[in-house]
Structure formats: structure tokens, C-alpha cells
N, C-alpha and C positions, 0 to 999 in steps of 0.2 A: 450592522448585523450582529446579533446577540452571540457567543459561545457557542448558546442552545442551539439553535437556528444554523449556522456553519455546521454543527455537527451532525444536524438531521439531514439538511441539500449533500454531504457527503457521503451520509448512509443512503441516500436514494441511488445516489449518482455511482455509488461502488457496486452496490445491487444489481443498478442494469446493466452496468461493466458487466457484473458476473453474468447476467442471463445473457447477454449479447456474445460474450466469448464463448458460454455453454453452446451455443448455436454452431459458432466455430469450432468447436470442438466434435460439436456433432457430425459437422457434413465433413472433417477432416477423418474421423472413425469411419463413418460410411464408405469414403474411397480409398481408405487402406486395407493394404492387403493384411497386415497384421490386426486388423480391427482396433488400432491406436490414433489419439492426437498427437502432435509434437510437444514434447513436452514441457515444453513453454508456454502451449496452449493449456494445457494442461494445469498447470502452475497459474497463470494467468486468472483464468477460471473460476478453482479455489480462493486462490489470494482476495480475488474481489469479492468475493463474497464473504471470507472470513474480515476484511474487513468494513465491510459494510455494518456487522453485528459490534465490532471491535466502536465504529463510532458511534453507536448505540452507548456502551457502555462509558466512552467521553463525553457523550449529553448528558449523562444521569449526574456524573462527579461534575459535570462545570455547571447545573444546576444547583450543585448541592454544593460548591463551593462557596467561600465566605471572602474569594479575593475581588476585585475591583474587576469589573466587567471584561474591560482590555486582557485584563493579564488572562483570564480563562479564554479569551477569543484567541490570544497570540497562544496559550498552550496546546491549546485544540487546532490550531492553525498548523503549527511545528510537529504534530504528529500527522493529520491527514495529507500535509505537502507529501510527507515520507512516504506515507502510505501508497499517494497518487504515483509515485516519482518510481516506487519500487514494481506497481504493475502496471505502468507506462516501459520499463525498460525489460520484462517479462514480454508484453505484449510484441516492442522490437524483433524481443529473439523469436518470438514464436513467428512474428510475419517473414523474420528472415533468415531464417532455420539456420541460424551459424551456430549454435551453443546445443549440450545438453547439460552445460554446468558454467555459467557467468562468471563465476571466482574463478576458473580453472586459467591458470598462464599457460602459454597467450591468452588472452583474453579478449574474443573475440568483439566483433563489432561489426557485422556484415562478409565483405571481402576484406578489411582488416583488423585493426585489433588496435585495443586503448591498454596507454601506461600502466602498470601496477600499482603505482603510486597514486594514478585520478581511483581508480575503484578502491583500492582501502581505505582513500579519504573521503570516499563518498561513503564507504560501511559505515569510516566511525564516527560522520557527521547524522549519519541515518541513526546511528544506533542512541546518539547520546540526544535527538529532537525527538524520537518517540518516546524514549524511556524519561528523559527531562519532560515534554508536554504532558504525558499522563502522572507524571511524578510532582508537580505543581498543582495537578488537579486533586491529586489524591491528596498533597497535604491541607490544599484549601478544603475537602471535606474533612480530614481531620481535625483541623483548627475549627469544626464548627461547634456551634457550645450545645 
């Protein structure tokens, strides 16, 4: 599978994420009395769909990059894993309404709670895969002549 290719099956697959949650969001508005989702559905929602657009713009640079196929599939790879991982664990809280804030210690997890140390090391593993995978793409289209 090409960069290209990984990063359009992502933007599909985050898209209907987003329409599919939007739905859950809706009939969760419907039977609140506040006329609200949880806000994880909420976030959920969003997220998926801002990143559905987000790997639009990782197909354009890993097309236009000038590095060796692999290396744009593995950087494209390292940010949509994050991408997936970050509204797969939104969508958790939203099904299991423990959280309206994930970072906040304790740190919720249903009826119990995860280490301090697994979730900042999932931040900083998250934060340095998306910003490193879009940051090899961007300099493979810089490096273009």
C-alpha cells in the first residue's frame, strides 16, 4: 500500500468515524434534558472529522515527497496510528461516561483509573509520531527540486 493510498482509506475511515459518532451525538442530545452529548461524544465527533481533513493534507505531502516510498508510508502511518488511538480512547470515555477531562488525575478508566506515568507517556509518544510523521513529509517536499 502506497503513503497515498494509507492516507485516503484513513480519511474515508475517520469521516464515517465522524458521521457515525455525529449520529451518537445526536440521539444522545435528543434524550438529554440539557439538550447536550457527553462530552466525549462530543470531542469524538469533532476529532474525527478534523482528522479525516488532517489526512488529506498527509496525502498531498507524501505525494509530493521526494523520500523512498516506505519512509512516507511509515510517516503517514505514525501519525494516523495517533490519530486513530486518540479517537478510539475519546470514543471509550464517551461510551463510558467516566471522564469530562482524560489528563485530569486520577485518571479515569471506567470504574478505575490508569497510572500518570502510562498517559504522559502515551502524550509524549503521541505528540512526538504525529509531529515527527508530518515533519518527514514536510521535509521530503521540501527536499523537492
Amino acid at each position: 500500500m502506497t503513503a497515498s493510498t494509507l492516507a485516503l482509506w484513513s480519511c474515508g475511515l475517520f469521516f464515517l468515524v465522524g458521521l457515525l459518532t455525529g449520529v451518537w451525538k445526536y440521539v444522545q442530545i435528543r434524550g438529554s434534558d440539557k439538550a447536550r452529548a457527553h462530552y466525549y461524544v462530543d470531542i469524538a465527533h469533532r476529532a474525527s472529522l478534523m482528522y479525516a481533513f488532517a489526512c488529506l493534507v498527509l496525502e498531498r505531502f507524501a505525494v509530493l515527497s521526494v523520500w523512498p516510498e516506505w519512509v512516507n508510508v511509515l510517516a503517514v502511518l505514525a501519525s494516523v496510528l495517533f490519530f486513530a488511538l486518540a479517537v478510539g480512547s475519546y470514543i471509550l470515555h464517551g461510551a463510558l461516561k467516566d471522564t469530562r477531562n482524560q489528563l485530569q488525575k486520577p485518571h479515569a478508566f471506567g470504574a478505575g483509573s490508569l497510572p500518570a506515568w502510562l498517559i504522559s507517556g502515551f502524550m509524549w509518544v503521541l505528540v512526538i509520531a504525529e509531529i515527527g510523521g508530518f515533519l518527514v513529509l514536510f521535509a521530503g517536499f521540501a527536499a523537492a527540486p
